[in-house]
C-alpha positions in Angstrom: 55.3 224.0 -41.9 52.9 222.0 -44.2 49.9 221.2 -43.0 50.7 222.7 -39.7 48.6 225.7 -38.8 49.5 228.6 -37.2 48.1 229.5 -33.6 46.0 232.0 -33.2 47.3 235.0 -30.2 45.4 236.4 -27.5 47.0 238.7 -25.2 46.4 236.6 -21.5 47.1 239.4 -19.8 44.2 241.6 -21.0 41.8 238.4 -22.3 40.5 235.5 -20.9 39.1 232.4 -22.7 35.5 231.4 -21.6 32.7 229.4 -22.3 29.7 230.8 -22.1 26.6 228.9 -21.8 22.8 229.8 -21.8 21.2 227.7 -19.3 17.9 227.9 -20.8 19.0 226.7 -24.6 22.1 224.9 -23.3 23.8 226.3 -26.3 27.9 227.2 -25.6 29.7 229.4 -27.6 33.7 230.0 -26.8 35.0 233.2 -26.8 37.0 236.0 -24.7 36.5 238.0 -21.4 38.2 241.2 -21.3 39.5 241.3 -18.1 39.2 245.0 -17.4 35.5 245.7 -18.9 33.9 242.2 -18.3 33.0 241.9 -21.6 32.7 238.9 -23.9 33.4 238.6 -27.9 32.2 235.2 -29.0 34.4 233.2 -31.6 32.6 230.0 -32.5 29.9 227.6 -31.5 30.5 224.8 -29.1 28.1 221.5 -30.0 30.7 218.9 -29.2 34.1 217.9 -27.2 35.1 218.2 -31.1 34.5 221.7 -31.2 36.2 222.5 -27.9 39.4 220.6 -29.0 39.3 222.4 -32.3 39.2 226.1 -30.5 41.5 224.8 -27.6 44.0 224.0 -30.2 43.2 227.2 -32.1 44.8 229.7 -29.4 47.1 227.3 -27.8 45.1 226.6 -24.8 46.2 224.0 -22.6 44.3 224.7 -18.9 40.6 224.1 -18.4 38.3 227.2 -19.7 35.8 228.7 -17.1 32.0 229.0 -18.0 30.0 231.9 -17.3 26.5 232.0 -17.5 
């Protein structure tokens, strides 16, 4: 496994990944949604496609991430 890194895991059935963006600043950061409680924990900034890619490939995610606002 060198230079290969090792996916992150998130449990789909309790979290959800998100976007979630300020429409006043524009800033997006990507994070989780706990399903049950509606909350969000953050996990990096978003400033380019770059970044999205990099925390897509993080977790393993393949479909397109929702935004909330």
């Amino acid at each position: 496994m060198l230079g290969r890194k090792k996916k992150e895991a998130y449990d789909k059935a309790v979290k959800t990944p998100v976007l979630r963006c300020s429409i006043c600043t524009g800033e997006t950061v990507a994070g989780f949604r706990d399903n049950k409680t509606g909350k969000f924990t953050a996990d990096m900034l978003i400033t380019t496609k770059k970044d999205l890619d990099k925390f897509k490939e993080k977790y393993g995610i393949t479909e397109e991430i929702k935004k909330i606002y």
